[in-house]
C-alpha positions in Angstrom: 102.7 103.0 102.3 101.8 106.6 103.5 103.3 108.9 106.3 106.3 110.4 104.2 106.5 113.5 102.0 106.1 111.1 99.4 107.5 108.4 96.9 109.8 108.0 93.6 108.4 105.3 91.2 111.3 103.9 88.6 110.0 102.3 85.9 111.4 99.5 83.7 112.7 100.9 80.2 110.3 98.6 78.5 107.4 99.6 80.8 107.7 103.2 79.6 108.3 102.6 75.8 105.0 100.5 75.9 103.0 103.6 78.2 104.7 106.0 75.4 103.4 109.4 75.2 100.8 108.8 78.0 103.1 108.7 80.9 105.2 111.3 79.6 103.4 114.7 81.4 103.9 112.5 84.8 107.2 112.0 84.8 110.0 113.8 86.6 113.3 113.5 85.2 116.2 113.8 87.2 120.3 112.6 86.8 118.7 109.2 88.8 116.0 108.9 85.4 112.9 109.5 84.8 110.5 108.8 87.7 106.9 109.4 89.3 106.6 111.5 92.3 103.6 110.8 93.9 102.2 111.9 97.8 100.2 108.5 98.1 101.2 104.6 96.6 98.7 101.4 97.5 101.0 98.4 96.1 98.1 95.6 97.0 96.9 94.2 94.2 97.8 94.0 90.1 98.2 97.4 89.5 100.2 100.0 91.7 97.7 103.0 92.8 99.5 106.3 92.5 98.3 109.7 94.1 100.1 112.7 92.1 99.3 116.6 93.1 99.6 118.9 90.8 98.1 122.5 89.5 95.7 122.9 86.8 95.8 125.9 84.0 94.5 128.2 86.8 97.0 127.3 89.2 94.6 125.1 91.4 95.6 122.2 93.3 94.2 118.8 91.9 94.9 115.7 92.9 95.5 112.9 90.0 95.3 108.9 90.6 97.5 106.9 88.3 97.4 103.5 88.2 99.9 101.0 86.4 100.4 97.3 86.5 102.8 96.7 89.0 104.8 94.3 87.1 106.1 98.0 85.3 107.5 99.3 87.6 111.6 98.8 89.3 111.7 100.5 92.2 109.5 102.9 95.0 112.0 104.7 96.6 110.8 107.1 100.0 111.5 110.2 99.7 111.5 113.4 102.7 110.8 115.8 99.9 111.4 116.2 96.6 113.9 118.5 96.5 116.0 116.8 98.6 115.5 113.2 96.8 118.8 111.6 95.8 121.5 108.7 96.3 124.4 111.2 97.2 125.6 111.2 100.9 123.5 112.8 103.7 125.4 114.9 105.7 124.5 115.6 109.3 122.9 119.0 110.4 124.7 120.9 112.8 122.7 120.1 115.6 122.2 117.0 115.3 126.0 116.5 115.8 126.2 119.3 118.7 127.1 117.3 122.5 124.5 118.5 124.7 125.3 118.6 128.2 
């Protein structure tokens, strides 16, 4: 599941009282809930492989892999960037919607 700018993982309310204050420093939340955002997800097999970037102390890049059981989590969502990640409308760019001639 690669080739995007990366993924939102949802987890089940149950799945992140029971990974308590472990999970907590990964998660993202947002006015869609509390999610993963990860570059990298390998759903093939009983847990769900998540690649996270991040910056250590320094303010170096380092790359973290997560992995849950997948029965945890309640939705993978694709997302462009995270910035832009959200269930609102998309509206079309300008010139996208310009006639050529």
């Amino acid at each position: 599941m690669n080739g995007h700018g990366g993924y939102a993982v949802f987890f089940f309310p149950q799945a992140l009282e029971a990974l308590g204050e472990a999970i907590k420093p990964y998660l993202t939340s947002q006015p869609d809930g509390p999610h993963i955002f990860c570059r990298e997800i390998d759903t093939g097999g009983a847990f769900t492989e998540m690649t996270l970037v991040g910056k250590d102390a320094e303010g170096h890049e380092v790359q973290v892999e997560l992995m849950v059981p997948g029965s945890m989590i309640r939705m993978i969502v694709s997302a462009q960037s995270e910035a832009v990640f959200g269930f609102g409308p998309r509206v079309a760019s300008a010139s996208a919607s310009a006639p050529t001639a």
